[in-house]
C-alpha positions in Angstrom: -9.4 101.3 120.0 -6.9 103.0 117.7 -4.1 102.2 120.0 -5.0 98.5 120.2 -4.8 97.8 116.5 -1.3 99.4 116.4 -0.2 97.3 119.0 -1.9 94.2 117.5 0.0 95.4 114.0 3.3 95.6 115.9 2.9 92.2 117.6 2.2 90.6 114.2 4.9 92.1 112.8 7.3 90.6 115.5 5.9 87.2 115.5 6.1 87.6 111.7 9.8 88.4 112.0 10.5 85.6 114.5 8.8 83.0 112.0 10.6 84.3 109.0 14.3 84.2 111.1 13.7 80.6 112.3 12.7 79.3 108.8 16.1 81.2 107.6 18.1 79.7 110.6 16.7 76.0 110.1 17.4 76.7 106.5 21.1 77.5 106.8 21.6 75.0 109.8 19.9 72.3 106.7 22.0 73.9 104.0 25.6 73.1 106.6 24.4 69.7 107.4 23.7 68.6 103.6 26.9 70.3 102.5 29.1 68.6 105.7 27.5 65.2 104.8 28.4 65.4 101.2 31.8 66.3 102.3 32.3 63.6 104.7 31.0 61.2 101.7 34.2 62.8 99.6 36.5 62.9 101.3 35.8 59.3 102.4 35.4 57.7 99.0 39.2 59.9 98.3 40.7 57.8 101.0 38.9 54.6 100.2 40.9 55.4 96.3 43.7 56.5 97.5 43.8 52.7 99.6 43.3 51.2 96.5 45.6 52.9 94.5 48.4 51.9 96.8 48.5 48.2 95.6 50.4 47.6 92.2 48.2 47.2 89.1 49.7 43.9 87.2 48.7 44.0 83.1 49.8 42.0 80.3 51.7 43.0 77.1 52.5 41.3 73.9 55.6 42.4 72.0 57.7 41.0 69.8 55.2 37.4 70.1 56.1 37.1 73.8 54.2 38.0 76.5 55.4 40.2 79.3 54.1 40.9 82.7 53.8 44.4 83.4 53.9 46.6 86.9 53.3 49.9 87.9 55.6 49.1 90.6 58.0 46.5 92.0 56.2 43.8 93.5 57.3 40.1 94.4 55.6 37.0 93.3 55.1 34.9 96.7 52.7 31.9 95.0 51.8 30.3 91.4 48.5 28.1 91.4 48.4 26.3 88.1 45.6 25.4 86.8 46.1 21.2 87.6 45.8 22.8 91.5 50.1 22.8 92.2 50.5 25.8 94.1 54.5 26.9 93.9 55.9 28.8 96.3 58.6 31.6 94.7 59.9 34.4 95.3 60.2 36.4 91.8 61.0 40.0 92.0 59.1 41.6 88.8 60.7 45.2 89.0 58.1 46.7 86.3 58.4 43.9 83.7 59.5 39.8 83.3 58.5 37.8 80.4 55.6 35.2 81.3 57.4 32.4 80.1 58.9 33.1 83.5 56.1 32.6 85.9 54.3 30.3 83.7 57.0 27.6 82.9 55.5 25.3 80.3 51.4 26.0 81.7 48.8 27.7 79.9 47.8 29.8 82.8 48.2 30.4 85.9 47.2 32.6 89.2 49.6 34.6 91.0 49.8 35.8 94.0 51.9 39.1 95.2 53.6 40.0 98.4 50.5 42.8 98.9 47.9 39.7 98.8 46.8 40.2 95.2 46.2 38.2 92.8 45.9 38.2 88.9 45.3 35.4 86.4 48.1 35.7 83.5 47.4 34.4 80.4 49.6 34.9 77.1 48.0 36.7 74.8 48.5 34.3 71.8 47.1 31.5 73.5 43.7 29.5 73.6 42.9 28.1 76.6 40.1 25.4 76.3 38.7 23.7 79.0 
């Protein structure tokens, strides 16, 4: 009888250890699988920025009472639609600033359009548009 319960102790012990190394294993095979996801989820959202960030950001600026159409980086300005529906076909090169007097002729407003396929509504600063 003695001999059984050692062998019944020994056999719990080992079916003990095999239960206590798979909950370790499924836990680091969890942990990798979490951490890879999230870095899939990075280093996706990086690129989807890093697309983004390749297209030039168009902002306006007042100075001096004109306002000027600013760049981060060259673009040209393939359409105008102004606001009674003409759309203009140009081809102005705004190399990081132009006044917009110069896209906007005597309009209030108007859409452009770059050669990247953006677009931006450009409005002078000091005036009231009223529909």
């Amino acid at each position: 009888m003695k001999g059984r319960k050692k062998t019944t102790k020994g056999i719990s012990t080992i079916i003990g250890s095999i239960f206590l190394i798979q909950i370790i294993t499924i836990s680091v095979v969890l942990f990798l699988y979490v951490i890879n996801n999230e870095t899939y989820t990075v280093t996706h959202a990086t690129k989807a920025f890093d697309n983004v960030s390749q297209f030039a950001v168009l902002m306006e600026s007042y100075s001096n009472n004109k306002t000027y159409v600013i760049t981060t980086s060259p673009i040209i300005i393939t359409h105008v639609i102004y606001p009674n529906g003409t759309i203009t076909n140009t081809s102005i090169a705004v190399k990081y600033t132009v006044p917009a007097s110069t896209i906007l002729g005597q309009q209030k407003w108007a859409v452009i359009v770059t050669n990247e396929g953006t677009w931006f509504n450009v409005t002078p600063i000091n005036v009231t548009v009223i529909s």
